[in-house]
C-alpha positions as CSV (number, residue, x, y, z in Angstrom):
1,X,132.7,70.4,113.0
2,X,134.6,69.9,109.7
3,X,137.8,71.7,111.3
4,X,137.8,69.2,113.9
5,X,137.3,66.8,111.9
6,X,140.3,67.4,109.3
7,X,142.6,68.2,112.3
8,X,141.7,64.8,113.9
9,X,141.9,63.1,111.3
10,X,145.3,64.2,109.9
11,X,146.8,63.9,113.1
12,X,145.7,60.3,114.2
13,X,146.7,59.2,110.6
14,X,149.7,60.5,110.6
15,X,150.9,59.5,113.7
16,X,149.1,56.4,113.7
17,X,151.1,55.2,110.5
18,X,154.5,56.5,112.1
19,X,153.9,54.4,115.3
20,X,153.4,51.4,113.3
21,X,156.6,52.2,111.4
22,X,158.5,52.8,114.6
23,X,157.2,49.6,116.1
24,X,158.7,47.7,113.1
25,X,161.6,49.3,112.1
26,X,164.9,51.8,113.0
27,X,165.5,52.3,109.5
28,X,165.5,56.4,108.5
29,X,165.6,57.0,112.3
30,X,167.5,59.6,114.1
31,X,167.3,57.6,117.4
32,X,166.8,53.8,117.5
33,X,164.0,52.9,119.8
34,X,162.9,49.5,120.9
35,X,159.0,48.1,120.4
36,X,158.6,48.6,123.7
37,X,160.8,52.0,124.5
38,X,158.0,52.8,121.3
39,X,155.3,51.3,123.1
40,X,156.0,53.1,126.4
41,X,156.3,56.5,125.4
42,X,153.2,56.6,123.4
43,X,151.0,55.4,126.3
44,X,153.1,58.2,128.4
45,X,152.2,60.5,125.7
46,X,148.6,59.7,125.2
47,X,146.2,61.1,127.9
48,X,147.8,65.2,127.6
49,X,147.8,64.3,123.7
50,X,144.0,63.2,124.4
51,X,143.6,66.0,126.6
52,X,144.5,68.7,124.1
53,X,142.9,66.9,121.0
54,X,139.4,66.8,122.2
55,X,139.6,69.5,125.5
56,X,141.8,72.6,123.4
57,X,141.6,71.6,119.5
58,X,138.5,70.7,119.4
59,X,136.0,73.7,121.5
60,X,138.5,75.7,119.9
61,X,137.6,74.4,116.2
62,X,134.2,74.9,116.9
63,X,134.7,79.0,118.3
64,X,136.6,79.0,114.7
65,X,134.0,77.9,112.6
66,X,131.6,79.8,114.5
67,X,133.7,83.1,114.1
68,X,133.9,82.9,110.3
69,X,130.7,81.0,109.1
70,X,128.7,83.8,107.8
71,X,132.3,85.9,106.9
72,X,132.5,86.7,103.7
73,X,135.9,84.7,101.9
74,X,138.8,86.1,100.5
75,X,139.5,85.6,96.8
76,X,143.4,86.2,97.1
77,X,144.1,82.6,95.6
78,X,146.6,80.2,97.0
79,X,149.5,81.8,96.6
80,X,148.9,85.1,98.1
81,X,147.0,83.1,100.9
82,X,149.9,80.9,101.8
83,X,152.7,83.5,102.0
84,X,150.4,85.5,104.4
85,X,149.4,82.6,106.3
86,X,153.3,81.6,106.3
87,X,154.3,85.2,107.5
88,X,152.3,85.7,110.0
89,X,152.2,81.8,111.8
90,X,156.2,82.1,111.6
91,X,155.8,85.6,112.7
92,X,153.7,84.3,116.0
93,X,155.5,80.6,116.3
94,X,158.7,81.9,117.0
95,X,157.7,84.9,119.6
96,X,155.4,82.7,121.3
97,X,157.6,79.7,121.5
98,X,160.6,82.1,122.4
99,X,158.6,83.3,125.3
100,X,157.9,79.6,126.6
101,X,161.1,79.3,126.7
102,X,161.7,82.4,128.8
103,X,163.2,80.6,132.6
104,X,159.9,82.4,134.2
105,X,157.3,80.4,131.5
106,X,159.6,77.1,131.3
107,X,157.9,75.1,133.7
108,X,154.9,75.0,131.3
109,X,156.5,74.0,128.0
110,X,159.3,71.8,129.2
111,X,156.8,68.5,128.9
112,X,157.8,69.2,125.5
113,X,161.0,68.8,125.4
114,X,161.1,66.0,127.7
115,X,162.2,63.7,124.5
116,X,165.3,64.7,122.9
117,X,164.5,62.5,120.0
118,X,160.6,63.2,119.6
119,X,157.9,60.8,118.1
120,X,155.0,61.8,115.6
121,X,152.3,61.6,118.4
122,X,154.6,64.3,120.6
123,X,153.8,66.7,117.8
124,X,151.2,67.5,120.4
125,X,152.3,66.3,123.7
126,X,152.5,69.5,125.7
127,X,150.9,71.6,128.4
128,X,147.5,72.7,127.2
129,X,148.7,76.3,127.6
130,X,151.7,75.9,125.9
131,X,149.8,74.2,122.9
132,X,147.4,76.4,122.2
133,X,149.7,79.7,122.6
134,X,152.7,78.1,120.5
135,X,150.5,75.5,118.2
136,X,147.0,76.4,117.5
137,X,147.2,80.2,117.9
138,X,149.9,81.2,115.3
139,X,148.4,78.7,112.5
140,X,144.8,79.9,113.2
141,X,145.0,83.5,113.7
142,X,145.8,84.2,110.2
143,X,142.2,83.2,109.3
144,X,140.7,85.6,111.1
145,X,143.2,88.4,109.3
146,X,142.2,87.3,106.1
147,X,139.3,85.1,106.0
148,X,140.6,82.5,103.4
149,X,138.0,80.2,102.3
150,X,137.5,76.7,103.2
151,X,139.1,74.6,101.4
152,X,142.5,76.4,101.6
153,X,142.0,76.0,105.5
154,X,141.4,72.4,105.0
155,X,144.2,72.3,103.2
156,X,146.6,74.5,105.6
157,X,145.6,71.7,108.0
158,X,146.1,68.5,106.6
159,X,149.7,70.5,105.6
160,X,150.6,71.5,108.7
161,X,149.6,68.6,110.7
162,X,151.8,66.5,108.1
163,X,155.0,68.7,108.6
164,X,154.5,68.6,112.2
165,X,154.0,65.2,112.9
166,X,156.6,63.6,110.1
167,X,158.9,65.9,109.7
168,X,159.6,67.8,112.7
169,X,158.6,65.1,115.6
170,X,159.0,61.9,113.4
171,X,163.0,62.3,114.5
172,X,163.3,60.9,110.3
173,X,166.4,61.3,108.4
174,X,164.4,61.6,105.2
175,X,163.5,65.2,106.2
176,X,164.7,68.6,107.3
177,X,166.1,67.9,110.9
178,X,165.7,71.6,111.8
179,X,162.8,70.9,114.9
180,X,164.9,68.0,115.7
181,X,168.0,70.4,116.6
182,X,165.3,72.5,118.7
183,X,164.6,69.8,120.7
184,X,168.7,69.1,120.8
185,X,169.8,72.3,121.2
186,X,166.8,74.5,123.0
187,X,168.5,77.9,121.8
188,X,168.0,77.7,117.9
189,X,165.0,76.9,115.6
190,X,161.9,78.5,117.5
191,X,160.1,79.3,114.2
192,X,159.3,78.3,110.9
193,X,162.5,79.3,109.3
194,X,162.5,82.8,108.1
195,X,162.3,84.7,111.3
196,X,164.8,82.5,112.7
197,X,167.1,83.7,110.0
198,X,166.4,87.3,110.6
199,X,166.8,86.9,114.1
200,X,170.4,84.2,114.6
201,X,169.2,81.6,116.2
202,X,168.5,79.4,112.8
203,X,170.8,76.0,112.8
C-alpha cells in the first residue's frame, strides 16, 4: 500500500500546513479569506475530498501496485524518466481536462471550479469522475508505458502532490499563478504548460 501511503501522506501534509497558514494569516495570498470563510470551505470541501482519497486514490493505488509488482523496472534514469512522465501527463491533462470542460461533460467538473480563488485541500475537491480522468489518470498512466521504478514514483508523487496543492490551488503569490488564471478565466491553462503553448490557450 506504499502508493497510498505516499499519496496520503503528501496530500494531508501539504494541505494540512496550508490550512493552518490560511487560518493565521493573508499574507502571500491572492484572495484574503477570513478564519472562518477558511474554516467553512474546508468542511464544505472535506467529505468529496474524503470521498476521492480513500474511495478513487486509494483501490486505485492498490490496482497500480498490483499491475507492476512483478514488472520488470526501467533503467532510463531520472531524467529520461521525468521528461516522458512530463510529456505524456501534460499530453493527457490538458485533453482530458479540455473535454470536462466541453458544455455536454460540465456538469461533472464544475464542483471544481466552484472557488475562483482555490485552497490547497481543493487540489482534490471534484467529482470522483472528473478526478480520476483529469488527476490520477494522466500522472499514473505513464507508469504503465514505462515501468519506472519505485522510488522515482515515490518521488513523482510527493512532486506532484506538492505543485498541486501549493502552487496551483494554494491561490499563493510566491508561485506561478498559471492554475489560478484557470480557475479565473476557464478558457486558458488546461495543461501543464507545454501543450498549452502549442495549442493557444496558455496565459
Amino acid at each position: 500500500m506504499w502508493f497510498f501511503n505516499y499519496f496520503a501522506t503528501s496530500y494531508t501534509l501539504t494541505s494540512g500546513f496550508a490550512f493552518i497558514y490560511d487560518v493565521c494569516t493573508n499574507s502571500y495570498k491572492h484572495f484574503a479569506r477570513s478564519r472562518k470563510e477558511v474554516v467553512d470551505a474546508s468542511l464544505k470541501m472535506l467529505p468529496v475530498v474524503s470521498f476521492n482519497l480513500f474511495g478513487v486514490t486509494l483501490p486505485y493505488s492498490l490496482f497500480v501496485e498490483y499491475c507492476i509488482k512483478d514488472v520488470e523496472r526501467n533503467n532510463y534514469g531520472i531524467i529520461v524518466n521525468s521528461l516522458i512522465t512530463y510529456f505524456i501527463a501534460d499530453f493527457l491533462t490538458y485533453f482530458m481536462h479540455r473535454l470536462f470542460h466541453n458544455p455536454k461533460l460540465y456538469w461533472i467538473h464544475k464542483m471544481h471550479h466552484e472557488f475562483v480563488y482555490p485552497l490547497a485541500l481543493g487540489a482534490i475537491y471534484a467529482h470522483p469522475l472528473d478526478y480520476f480522468f483529469v488527476n490520477l489518470f494522466p500522472f499514473t498512466f505513464p507508469i504503465f508505458v514505462m515501468y519506472p521504478p519505485d522510488w522515482f514514483i515515490k518521488g513523482v508523487i510527493v512532486f506532484v502532490i506538492f505543485v498541486t496543492t501549493i502552487q496551483s490551488h494554494g491561490s499563493y503569490t510566491l508561485f506561478d499563478d498559471s492554475h489560478l488564471k484557470h480557475h479565473k478565466f476557464y478558457k486558458v491553462n488546461y495543461g501543464l504548460g507545454l501543450m498549452d503553448r502549442i495549442m493557444g490557450t496558455s496565459a
